[in-house]
C-alpha positions in Angstrom: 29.1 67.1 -99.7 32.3 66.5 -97.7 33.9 63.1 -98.5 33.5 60.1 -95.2 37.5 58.9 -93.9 36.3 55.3 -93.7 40.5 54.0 -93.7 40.7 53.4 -89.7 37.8 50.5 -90.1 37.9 46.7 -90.9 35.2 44.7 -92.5 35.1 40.9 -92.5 32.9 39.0 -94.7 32.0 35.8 -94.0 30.4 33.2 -96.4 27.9 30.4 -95.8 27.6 29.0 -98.6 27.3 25.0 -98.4 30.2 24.9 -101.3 34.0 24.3 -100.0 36.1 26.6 -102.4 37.0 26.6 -105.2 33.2 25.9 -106.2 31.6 28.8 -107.3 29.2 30.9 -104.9 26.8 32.9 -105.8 26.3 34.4 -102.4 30.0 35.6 -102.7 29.3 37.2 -106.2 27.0 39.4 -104.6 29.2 39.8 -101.4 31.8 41.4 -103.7 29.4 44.1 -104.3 29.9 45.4 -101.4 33.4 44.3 -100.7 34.3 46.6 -103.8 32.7 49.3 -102.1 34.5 49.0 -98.9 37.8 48.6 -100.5 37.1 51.7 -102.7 36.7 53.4 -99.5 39.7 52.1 -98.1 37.8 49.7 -95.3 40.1 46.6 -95.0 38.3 43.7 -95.5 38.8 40.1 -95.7 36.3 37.4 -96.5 36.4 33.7 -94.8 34.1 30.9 -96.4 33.3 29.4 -93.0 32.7 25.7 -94.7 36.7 25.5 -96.1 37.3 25.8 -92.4 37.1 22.8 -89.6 34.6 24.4 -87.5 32.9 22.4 -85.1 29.2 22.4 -83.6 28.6 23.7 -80.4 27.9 26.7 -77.9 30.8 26.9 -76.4 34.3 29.0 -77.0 36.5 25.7 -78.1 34.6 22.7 -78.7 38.0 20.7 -78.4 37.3 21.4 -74.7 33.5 19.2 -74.9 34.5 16.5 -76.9 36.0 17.7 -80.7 39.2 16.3 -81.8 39.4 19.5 -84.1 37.9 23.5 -83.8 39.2 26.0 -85.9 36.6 28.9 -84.1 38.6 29.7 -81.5 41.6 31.4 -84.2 39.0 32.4 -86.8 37.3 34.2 -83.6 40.5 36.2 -83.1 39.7 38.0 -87.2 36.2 38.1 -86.5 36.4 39.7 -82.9 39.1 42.4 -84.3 36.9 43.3 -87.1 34.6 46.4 -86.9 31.8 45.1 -89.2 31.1 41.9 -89.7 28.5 41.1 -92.7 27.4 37.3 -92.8 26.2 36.1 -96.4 24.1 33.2 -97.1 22.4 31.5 -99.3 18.5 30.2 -98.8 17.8 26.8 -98.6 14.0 25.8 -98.2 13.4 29.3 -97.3 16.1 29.3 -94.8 19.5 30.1 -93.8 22.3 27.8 -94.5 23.3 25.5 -91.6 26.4 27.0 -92.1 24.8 30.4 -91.3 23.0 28.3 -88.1 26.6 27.4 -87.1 28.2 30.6 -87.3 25.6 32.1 -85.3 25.6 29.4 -82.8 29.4 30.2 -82.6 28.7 33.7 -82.1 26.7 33.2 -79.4 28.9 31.0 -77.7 31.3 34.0 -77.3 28.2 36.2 -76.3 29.1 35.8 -72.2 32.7 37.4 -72.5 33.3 41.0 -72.0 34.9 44.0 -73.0 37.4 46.6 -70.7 34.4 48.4 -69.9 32.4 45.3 -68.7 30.3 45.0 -71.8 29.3 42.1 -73.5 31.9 41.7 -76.1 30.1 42.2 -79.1 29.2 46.2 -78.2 30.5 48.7 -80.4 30.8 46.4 -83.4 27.8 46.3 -86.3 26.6 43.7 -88.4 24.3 43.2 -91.4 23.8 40.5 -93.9 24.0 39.4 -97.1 21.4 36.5 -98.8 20.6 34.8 -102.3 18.2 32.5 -103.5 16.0 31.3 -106.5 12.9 31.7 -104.4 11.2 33.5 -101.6 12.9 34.1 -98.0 15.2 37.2 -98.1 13.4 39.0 -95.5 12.8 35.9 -93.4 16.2 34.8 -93.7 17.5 38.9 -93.0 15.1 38.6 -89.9 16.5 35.8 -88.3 20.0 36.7 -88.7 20.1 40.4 -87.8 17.8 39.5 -84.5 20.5 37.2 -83.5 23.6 39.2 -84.5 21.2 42.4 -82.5 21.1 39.7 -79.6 24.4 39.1 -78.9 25.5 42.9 -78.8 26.1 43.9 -82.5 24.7 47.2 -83.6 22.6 47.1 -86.9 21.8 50.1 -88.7 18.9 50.6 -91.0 18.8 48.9 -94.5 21.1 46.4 -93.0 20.1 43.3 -95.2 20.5 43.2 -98.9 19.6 40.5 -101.2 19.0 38.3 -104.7 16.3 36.1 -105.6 15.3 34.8 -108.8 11.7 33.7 -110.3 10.1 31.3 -108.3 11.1 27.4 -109.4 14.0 26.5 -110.9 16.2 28.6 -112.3 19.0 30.8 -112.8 21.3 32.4 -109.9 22.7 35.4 -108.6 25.5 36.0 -111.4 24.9 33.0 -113.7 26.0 33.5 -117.3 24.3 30.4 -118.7 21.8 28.0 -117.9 20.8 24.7 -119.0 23.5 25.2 -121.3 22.7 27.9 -123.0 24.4 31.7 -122.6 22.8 34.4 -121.1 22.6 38.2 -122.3 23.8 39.4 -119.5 25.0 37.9 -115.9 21.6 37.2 -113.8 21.1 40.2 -111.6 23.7 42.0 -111.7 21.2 45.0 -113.4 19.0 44.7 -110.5 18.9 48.6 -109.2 16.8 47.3 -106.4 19.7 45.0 -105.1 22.1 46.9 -106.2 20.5 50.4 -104.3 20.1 47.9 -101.3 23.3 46.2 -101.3 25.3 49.9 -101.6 22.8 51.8 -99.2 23.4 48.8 -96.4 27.1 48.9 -97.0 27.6 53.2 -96.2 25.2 52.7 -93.4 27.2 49.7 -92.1 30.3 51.9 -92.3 28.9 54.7 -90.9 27.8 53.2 -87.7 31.2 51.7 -87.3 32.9 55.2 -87.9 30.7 56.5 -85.3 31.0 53.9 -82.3 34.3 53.2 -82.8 35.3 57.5 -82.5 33.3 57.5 -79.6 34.7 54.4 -78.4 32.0 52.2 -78.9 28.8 52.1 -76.2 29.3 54.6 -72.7 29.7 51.6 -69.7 26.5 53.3 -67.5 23.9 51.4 -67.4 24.6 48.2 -69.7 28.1 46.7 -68.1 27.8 43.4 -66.8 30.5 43.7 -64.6 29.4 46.5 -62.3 26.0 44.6 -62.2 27.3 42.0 -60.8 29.8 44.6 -58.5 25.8 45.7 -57.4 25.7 48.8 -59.4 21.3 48.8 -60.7 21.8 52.6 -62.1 18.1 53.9 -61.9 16.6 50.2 -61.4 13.9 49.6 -59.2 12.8 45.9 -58.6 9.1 46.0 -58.2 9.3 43.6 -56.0 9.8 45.9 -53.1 7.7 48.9 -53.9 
């Protein structure tokens, strides 16, 4: 089987865990599961924990501009935007995303009306997964919301683009724990999980394969999906019903 050239991509990672660093995350433990496969493939990749970072609320580009003394988005934007992939990890919360995952999104979409050269909404030709840990139920409800909105706003998800933790239900160990209530564990808490770990490697090559892909071809072909010659009056092969 002939060896992938994955080198020409970038990867960013970026964590929504509530915990400001250094605090330990477990999200990121499993994050560097796939990091590690990435960098053995010679993707770059960085990872931003979007809570050690003054990021304010809002939908629009620079919140400085509706009221915010202070909004780090607008230079975080410029890694995120030059990034190929982008995999958002969170953690679950009472069987939901963080509101730090509800922020970044709402962030996202704030840059959702700006285009590309060919017209495009910006986000075309990039893919996007996601990465999510718990002690209870809500991986594929958390997975659902995220890669719908990420789908939304123009990124390209592949299949098995979610990957995930969760523990017994109730209180409990997490994702990478080596002790609880004081005590040491065997081993480190699911880190021997083949069905995370198959999920968390198979959504990772299929993340990087769409990426190789779009960006050889140059992301998305312009007919039929730019905003800009829409609004120049191209309508391609549209016919409004209204006049038939």
């Amino acid at each position: 089987m002939k060896k992938t050239d994955f080198s020409n991509l970038k990867a960013m990672y970026i964590n929504c865990t509530l915990k400001k660093s250094p605090s330990e995350s477990h999200t990121s433990k499993l994050m560097d599961v796939s990091k590690q496969i990435m960098q053995k493939e010679n993707v770059t990749v960085e990872e931003i924990r979007l809570v050690d970072h003054n990021v304010a609320s809002g939908v629009y580009p620079d919140m400085t501009e509706h009221g915010w003394e202070k909004d780090e988005w607008p230079e975080l934007f410029k890694k995120i935007i030059d990034a190929d992939i982008l995999i958002m990890g969170t953690p679950i919360w009472l069987g939901e995303k963080s509101s730090v995952a509800q922020k970044l999104i709402e962030r996202l979409y704030a840059m959702s009306g700006m285009t590309n050269e060919k017209g495009q909404y910006l986000f075309y030709g990039k893919v996007g997964g996601t990465i999510i840990t718990g002690n209870e139920d809500g991986v594929k409800h958390c997975a659902m919301g995220i890669l719908y909105a990420m789908q939304h706003i123009g990124y390209s998800i592949p299949p098995q683009a979610d990957a995930g933790w969760i523990g017994e239900v109730g209180p409990g160990p997490s994702y990478g724990d080596t002790e609880w209530k004081g005590e040491k564990l065997d081993t480190p808490v699911g880190l021997q999980s083949d069905f995370t770990n198959r999920n968390t490697t198979f959504m990772t090559y299929n993340l990087m394969h769409l990426a190789k892909m779009l960006k050889e071809q140059g992301g998305y072909p312009s007919y039929g999906n730019s905003r800009e010659d829409w609004d120049n009056g191209a309508k391609w092969n549209f016919d409004n019903p209204e006049y038939r």
